[in-house]
C-alpha positions as CSV (number, residue, x, y, z in Angstrom):
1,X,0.0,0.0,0.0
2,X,1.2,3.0,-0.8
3,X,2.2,6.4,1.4
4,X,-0.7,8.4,0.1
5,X,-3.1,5.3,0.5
6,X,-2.3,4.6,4.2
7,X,-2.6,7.9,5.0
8,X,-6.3,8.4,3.2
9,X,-7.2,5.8,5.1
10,X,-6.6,6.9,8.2
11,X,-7.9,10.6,7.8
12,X,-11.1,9.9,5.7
13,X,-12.7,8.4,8.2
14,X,-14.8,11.4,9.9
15,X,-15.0,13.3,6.4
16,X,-18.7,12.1,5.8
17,X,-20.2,12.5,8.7
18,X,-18.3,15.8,9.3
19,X,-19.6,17.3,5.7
20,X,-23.6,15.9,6.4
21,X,-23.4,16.9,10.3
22,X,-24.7,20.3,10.2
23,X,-27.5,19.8,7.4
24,X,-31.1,19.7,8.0
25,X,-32.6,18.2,4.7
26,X,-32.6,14.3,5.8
27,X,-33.0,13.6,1.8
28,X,-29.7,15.6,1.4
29,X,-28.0,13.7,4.1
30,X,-28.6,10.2,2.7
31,X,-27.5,11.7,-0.9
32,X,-24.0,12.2,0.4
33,X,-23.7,9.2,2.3
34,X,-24.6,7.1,-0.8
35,X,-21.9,9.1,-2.2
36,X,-19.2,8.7,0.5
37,X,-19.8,5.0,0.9
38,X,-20.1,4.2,-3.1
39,X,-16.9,6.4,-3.8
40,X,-14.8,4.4,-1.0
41,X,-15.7,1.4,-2.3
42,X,-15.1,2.4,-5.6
43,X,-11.6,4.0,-4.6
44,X,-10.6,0.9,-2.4
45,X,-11.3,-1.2,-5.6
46,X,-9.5,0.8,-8.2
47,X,-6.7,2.5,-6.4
48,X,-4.4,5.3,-7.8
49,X,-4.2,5.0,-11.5
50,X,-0.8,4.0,-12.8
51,X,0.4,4.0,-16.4
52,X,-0.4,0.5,-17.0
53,X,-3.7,1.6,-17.8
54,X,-4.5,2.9,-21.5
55,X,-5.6,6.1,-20.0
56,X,-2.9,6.9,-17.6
57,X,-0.2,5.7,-20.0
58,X,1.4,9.4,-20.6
59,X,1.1,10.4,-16.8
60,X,3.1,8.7,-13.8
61,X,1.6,9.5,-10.1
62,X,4.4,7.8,-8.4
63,X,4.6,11.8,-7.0
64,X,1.2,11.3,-5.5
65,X,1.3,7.9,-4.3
66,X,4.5,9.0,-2.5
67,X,2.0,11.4,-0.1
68,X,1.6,11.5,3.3
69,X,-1.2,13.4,4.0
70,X,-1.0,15.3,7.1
71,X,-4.8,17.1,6.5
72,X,-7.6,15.8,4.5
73,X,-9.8,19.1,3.8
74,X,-9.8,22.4,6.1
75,X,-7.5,22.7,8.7
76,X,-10.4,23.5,11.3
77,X,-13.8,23.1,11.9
78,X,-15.1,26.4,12.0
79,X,-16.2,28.6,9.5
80,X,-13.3,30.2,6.8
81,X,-12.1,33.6,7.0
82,X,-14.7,35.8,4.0
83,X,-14.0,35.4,0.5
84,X,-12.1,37.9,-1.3
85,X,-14.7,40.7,-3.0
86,X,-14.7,39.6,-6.5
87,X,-15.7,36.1,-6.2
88,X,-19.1,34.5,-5.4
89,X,-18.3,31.7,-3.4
90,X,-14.7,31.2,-1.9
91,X,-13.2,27.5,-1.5
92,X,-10.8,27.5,1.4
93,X,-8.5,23.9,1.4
94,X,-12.4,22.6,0.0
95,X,-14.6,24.2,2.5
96,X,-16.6,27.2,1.0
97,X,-16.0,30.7,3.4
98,X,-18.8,33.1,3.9
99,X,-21.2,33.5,0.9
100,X,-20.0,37.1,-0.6
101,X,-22.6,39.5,-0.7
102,X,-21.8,40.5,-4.8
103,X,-24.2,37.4,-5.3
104,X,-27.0,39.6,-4.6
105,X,-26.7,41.8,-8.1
106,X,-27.3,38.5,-10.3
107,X,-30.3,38.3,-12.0
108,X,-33.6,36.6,-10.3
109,X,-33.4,33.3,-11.1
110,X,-29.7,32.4,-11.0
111,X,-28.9,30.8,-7.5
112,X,-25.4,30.6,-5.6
113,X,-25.4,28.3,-2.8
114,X,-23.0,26.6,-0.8
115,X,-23.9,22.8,0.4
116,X,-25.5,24.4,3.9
117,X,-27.4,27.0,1.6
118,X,-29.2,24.1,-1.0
119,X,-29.9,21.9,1.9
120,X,-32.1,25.0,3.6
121,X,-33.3,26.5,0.4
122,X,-33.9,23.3,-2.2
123,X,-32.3,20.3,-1.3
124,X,-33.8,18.6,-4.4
125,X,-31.2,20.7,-6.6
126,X,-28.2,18.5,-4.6
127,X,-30.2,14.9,-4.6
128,X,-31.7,14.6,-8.0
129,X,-28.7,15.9,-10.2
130,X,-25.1,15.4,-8.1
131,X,-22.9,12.8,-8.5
132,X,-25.4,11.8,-11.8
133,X,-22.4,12.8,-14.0
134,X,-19.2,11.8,-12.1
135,X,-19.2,8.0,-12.2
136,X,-17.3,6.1,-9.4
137,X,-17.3,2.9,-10.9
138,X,-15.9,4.0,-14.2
139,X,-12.8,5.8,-12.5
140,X,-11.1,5.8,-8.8
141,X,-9.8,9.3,-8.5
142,X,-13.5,10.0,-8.8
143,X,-14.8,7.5,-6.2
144,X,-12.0,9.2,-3.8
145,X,-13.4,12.9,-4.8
146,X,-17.3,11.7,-4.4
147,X,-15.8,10.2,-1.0
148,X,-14.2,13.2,0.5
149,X,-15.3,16.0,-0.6
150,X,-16.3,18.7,2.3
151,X,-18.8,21.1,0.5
152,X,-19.8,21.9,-3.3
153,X,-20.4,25.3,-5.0
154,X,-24.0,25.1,-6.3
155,X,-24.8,27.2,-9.3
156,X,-28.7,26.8,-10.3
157,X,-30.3,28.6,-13.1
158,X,-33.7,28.8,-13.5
159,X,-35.6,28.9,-17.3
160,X,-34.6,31.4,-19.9
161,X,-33.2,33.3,-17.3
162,X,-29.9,35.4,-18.4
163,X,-26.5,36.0,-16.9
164,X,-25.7,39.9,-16.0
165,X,-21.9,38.8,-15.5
166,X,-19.4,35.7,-14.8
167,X,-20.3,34.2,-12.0
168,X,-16.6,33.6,-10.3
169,X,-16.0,30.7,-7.8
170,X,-12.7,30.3,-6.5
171,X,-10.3,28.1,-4.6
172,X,-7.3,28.6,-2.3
173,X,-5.1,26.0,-0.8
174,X,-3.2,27.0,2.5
175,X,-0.2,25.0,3.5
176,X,0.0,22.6,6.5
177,X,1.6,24.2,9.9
178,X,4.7,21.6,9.3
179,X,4.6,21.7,5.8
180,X,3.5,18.1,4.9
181,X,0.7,17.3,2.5
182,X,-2.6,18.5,2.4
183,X,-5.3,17.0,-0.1
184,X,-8.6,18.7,-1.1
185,X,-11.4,17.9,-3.1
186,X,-13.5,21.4,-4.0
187,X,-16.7,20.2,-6.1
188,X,-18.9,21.8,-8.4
189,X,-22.2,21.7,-9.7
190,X,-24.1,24.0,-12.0
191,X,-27.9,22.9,-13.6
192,X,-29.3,25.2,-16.4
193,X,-32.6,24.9,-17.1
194,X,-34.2,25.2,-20.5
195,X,-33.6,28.6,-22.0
196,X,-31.0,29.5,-19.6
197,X,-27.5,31.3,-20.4
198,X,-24.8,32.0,-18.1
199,X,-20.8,32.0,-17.4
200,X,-18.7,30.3,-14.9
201,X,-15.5,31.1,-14.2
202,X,-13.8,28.2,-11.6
203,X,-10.0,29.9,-10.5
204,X,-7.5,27.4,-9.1
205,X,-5.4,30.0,-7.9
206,X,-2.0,30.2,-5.7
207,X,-1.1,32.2,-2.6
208,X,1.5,30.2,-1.6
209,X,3.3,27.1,-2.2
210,X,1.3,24.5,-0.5
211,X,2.7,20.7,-1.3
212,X,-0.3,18.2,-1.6
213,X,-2.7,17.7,-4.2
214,X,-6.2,19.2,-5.3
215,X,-8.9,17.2,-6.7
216,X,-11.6,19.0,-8.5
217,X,-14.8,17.5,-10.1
218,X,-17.2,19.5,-11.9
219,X,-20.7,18.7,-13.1
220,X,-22.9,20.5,-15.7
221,X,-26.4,19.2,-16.5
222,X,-27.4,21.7,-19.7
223,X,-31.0,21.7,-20.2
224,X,-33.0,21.8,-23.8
225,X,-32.3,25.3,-25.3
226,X,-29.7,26.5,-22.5
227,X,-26.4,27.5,-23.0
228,X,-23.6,27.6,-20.2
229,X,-20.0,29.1,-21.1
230,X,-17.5,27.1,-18.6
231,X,-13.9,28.5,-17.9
232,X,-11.9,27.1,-15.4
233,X,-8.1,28.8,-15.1
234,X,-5.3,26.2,-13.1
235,X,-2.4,28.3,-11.7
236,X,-1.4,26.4,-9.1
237,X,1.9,26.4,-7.7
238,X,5.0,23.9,-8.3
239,X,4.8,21.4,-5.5
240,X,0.9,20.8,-5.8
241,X,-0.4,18.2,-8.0
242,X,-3.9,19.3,-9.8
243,X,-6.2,16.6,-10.5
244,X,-9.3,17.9,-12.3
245,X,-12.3,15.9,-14.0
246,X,-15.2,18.0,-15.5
247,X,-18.5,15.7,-17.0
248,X,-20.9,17.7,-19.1
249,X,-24.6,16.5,-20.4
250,X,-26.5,18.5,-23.2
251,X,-30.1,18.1,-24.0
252,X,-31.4,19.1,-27.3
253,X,-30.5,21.9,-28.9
254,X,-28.3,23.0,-26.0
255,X,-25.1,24.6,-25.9
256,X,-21.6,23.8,-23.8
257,X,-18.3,26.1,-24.3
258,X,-15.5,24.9,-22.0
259,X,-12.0,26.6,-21.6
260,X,-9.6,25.1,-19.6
261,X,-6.5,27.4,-19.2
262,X,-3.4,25.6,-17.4
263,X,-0.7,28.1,-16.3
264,X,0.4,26.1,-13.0
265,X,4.1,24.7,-12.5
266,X,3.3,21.5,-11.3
267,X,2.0,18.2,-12.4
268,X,-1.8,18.6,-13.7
269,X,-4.0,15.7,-15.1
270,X,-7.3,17.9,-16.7
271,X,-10.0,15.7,-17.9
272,X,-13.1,16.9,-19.6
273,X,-15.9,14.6,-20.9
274,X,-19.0,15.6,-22.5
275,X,-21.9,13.9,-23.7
276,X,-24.1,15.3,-26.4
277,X,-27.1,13.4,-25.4
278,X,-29.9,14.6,-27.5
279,X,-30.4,15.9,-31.1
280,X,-29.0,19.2,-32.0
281,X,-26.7,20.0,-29.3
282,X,-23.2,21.4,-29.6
283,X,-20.2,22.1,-27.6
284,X,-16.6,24.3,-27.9
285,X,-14.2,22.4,-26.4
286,X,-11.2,25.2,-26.4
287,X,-7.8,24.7,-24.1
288,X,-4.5,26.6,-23.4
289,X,-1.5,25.0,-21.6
290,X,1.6,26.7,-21.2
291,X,4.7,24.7,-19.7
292,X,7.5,25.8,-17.7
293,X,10.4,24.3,-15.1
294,X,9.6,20.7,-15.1
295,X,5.9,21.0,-15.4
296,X,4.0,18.1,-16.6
297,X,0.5,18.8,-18.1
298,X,-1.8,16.5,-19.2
299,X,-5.3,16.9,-21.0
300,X,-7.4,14.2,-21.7
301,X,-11.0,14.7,-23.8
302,X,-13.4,12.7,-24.3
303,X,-17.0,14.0,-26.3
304,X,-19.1,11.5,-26.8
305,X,-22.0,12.2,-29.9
306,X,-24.9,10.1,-29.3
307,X,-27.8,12.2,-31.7
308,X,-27.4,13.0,-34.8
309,X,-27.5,16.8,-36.1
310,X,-24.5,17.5,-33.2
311,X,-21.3,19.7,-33.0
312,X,-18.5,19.8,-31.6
313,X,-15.5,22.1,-32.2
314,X,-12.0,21.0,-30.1
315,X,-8.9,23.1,-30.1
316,X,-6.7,22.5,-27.5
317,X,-3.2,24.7,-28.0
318,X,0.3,24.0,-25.9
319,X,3.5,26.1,-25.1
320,X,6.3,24.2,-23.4
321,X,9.5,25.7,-22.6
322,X,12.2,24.7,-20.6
323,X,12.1,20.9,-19.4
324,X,8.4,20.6,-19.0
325,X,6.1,18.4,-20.6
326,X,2.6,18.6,-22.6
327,X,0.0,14.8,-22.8
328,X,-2.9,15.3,-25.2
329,X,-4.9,12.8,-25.5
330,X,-8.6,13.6,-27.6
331,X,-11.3,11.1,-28.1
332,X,-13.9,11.7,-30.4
333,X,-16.8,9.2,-30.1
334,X,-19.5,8.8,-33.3
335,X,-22.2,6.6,-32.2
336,X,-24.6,4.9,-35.0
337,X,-27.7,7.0,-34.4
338,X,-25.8,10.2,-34.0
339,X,-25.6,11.0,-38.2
340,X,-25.3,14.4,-39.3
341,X,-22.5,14.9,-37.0
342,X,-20.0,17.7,-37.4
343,X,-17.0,17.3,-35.3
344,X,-13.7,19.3,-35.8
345,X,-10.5,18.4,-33.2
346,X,-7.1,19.7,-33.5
347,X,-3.9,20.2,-31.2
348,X,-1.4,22.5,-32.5
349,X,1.6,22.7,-30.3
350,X,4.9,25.3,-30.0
351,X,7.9,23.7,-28.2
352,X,10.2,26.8,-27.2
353,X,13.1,24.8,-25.4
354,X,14.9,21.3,-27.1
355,X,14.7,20.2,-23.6
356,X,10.3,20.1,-23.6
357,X,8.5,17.5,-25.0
358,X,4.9,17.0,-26.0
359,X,3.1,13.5,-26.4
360,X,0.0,14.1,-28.3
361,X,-2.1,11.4,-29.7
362,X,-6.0,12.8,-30.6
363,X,-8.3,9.9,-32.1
364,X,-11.9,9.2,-33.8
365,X,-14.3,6.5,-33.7
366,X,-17.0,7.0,-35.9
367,X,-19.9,4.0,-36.0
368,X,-22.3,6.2,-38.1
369,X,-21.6,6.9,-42.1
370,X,-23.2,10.3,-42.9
371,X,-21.2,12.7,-40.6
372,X,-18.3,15.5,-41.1
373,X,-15.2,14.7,-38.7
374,X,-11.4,15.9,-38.7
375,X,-9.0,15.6,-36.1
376,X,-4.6,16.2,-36.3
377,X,-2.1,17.7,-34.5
378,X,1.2,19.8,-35.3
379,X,4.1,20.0,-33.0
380,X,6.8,23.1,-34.3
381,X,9.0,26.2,-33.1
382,X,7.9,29.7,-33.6
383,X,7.7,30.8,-37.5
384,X,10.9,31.9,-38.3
385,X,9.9,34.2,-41.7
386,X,7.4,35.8,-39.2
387,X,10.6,36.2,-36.4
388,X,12.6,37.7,-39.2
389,X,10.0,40.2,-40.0
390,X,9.5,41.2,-36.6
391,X,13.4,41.6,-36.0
392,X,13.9,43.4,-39.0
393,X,11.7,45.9,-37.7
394,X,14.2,46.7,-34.7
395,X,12.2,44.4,-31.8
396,X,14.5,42.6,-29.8
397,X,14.9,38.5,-30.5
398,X,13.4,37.8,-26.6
399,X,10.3,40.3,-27.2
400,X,10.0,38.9,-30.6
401,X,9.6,35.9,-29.4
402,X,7.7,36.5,-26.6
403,X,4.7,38.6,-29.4
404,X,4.5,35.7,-31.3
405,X,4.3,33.3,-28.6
406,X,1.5,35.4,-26.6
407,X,-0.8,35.6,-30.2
408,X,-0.8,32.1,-30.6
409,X,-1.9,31.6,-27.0
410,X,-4.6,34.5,-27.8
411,X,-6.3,32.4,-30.0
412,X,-7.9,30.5,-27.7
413,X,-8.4,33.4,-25.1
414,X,-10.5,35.3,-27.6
415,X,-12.5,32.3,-27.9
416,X,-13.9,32.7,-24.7
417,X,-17.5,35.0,-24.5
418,X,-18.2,36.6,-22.0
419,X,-16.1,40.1,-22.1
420,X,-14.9,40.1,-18.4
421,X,-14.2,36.5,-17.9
422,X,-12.1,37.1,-21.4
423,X,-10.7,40.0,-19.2
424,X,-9.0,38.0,-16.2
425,X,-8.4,34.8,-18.2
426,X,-6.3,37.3,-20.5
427,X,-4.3,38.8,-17.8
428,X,-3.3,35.6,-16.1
429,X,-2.1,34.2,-19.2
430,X,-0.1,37.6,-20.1
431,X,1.7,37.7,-16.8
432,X,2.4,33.5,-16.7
433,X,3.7,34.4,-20.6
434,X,5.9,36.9,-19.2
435,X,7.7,35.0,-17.2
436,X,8.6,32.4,-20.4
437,X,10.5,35.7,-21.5
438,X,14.4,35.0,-20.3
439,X,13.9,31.3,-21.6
440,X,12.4,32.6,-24.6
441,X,15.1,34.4,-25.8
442,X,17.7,31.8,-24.4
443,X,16.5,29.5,-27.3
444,X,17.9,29.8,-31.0
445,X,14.9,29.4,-33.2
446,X,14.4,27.1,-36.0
447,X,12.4,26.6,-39.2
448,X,8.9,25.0,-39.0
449,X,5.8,26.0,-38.3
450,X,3.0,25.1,-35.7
């Protein structure tokens, strides 16, 4: 058994009864417990992944199995310090703080709610549609998450009602007193009803360096008609592994854009899976990962088209410098019913050091014969006739560099929406580019274009 096993065991043990203790909805309570006991079970069956499996093959957690965990969740019992201003709902090592009182400008109709909040105001939200998405039996990291998590940020919107703004969750990790390993497990769950449109913006941020790991799940149910814009930006810090598995459903002529945006410095396993369940849905599945140090960043896709008359659009773009590393790995699944399918799925990557190295493999299956589908991936160095131009202009070789670099990473930022979230997604990814700058220039570069 390894480190990080023994030590799970030994800490999870109060986590579900600690996270239902407090709530008054019975129906609620008996919700997570089925959750807490399935996910164990599921967990204690499957363990932590290892490369021997077809989906782990690019990825080695020997760094996580090596854990001891000193804390499982928040440090203390009580209530977290209030959120910073300009987010909605504040994870604290997987605990939500005090609700933040911005949530009062949103539109009638669009809901905010910690766990405590949905269990006094609609516990149904919480027992018909969590955990309907994030399948224990199909992976263990996922049984652990559905085990231990403390508290979810709820994010209900009612019919046809409209987003004003991005609704922001966040999450901070604090370090243990003695500096061991800390794991937590924020979760989140957003519903949209028919007709309704909003953004979420999930930030994974750093305060400090805080060695552990962070296990996210997210789940978005995306009604007939509705249309949810989901951005989630991963900047955490060197010594924390990231673990993060988003499931998405779309009903009928409903909409899903996700952008996943991984600045961190550490090692960081992002899956996203979404399932086009009914005719005429379509989903923007649009990623950014920028490598530096020894980072190791891995992205696995899955979209699944079960109807026919569905989209899907994948563009998933990498920068690695120094001695890091990019996985992609893209599945694109074609059932037989799901003709007049249009699916598009590319990886273009820009490898800025001959020390980083990107493993990229993206893949079809198509079972149906009257559908549009493309998929490829490029690995090169920055353009050199475009480097030329710009030097022969009088810009320095590092700033050169640097211009080019940043427009092929705003490609994907543009993508997203919604004006503000486009805002902060843009300045984190300007000041993690910036520091790419001295390695940048410390590169000669080379023909070939990506």
């Amino acid at each position: 058994m390894s480190a990080a096993t023994e030590s799970l065991a030994r800490l999870r043990a109060d986590i579900g009864g600690r996270r239902s203790a407090d709530l008054p909805a019975q129906s609620l309570v008996d919700r997570l417990d089925a959750l807490h006991r399935e996910g164990l079970e599921a967990f204690d069956a499957q363990g932590i992944p290892t490369r021997r499996q077809e989906r782990w093959k690019g990825t080695n957690l020997a760094p996580l199995e090596a854990m001891d965990f000193a804390r499982v969740g928040s440090a203390s019992h009580g209530s977290p310090n209030s959120p910073e201003a300009d987010a909605d709902l504040v994870f604290v090592d997987g605990r939500l703080a005090n609700p933040s009182a911005t949530r009062a400008d949103l539109p009638e109709g669009i809901r905010v709610l910690s766990l405590l909040e949905a269990a006094t105001e609609d516990p149904s939200i919480v027992t018909t549609y969590l955990g309907t998405l994030a399948d224990a039996k199909l992976d263990g990291l996922t049984g652990l998450q559905n085990a231990l998590f403390e508290d979810v940020a709820i994010v209900h919107l009612a019919p046809n009602v409209v987003g004003n703004r991005p609704i922001r969750v966040r999450s901070l990790t604090t370090a243990a007193s003695d500096g061991a390993a800390t794991a937590t497990f924020p979760r989140l769950l957003v519903v949209a009803r028919q007709g309704a449109q909003a953004t979420v913006l999930f930030e994974n941020v750093r305060t400090k360096d805080a060695p552990g790991v962070t296990s996210l799940v997210s789940e978005f149910i995306v009604k007939a008609n509705a249309r949810v814009e989901a951005i989630e930006l991963q900047c955490e810090g060197s010594e924390r592994i990231h673990l993060s598995q988003t499931y998405a459903r779309v009903d009928a002529d409903g909409s899903f854009d996700s952008h996943v945006i991984g600045l961190g410095d550490g090692l960081v396993r992002s899956e996203l899976s979404v399932h086009l369940r009914e005719r005429g849905g379509d989903t923007r599945m649009h990623g950014f990962f920028l490598g530096r140090n020894e980072a190791h960043l891995d992205h696995f896709t899955t979209v699944d088209h079960e109807a026919p008359h569905c989209t899907s659009d994948e563009e998933y773009r990498g920068v690695l410098g120094d001695r890091s590393k990019g996985v992609f790995r893209g599945l694109v699944i074609i059932r037989p019913d799901a003709q007049k399918t249009n699916a598009r799925q590319s990886n273009p990557n820009l490898l800025l050091s001959e020390h980083a190295a990107i493993d990229t493999k993206p893949q079809l299956e198509i079972y149906a014969d009257d559908v549009k589908a493309s998929h490829g991936s490029t690995i090169g160095q920055l353009d050199a006739d475009a480097l030329f131009f710009l030097r022969a202009r009088g810009i320095a070789e590092a700033e050169a560099k640097l211009l080019l670099t940043r427009a092929f990473a705003e490609s994907i930022v543009d993508g997203i929406r919604d004006e503000a979230a486009r805002a902060v997604v843009s300045s984190h990814v300007d000041e993690a580019l910036s520091t790419l700058q001295a390695a940048v220039g410390s590169e000669r570069s080379s023909g070939g274009n990506a």
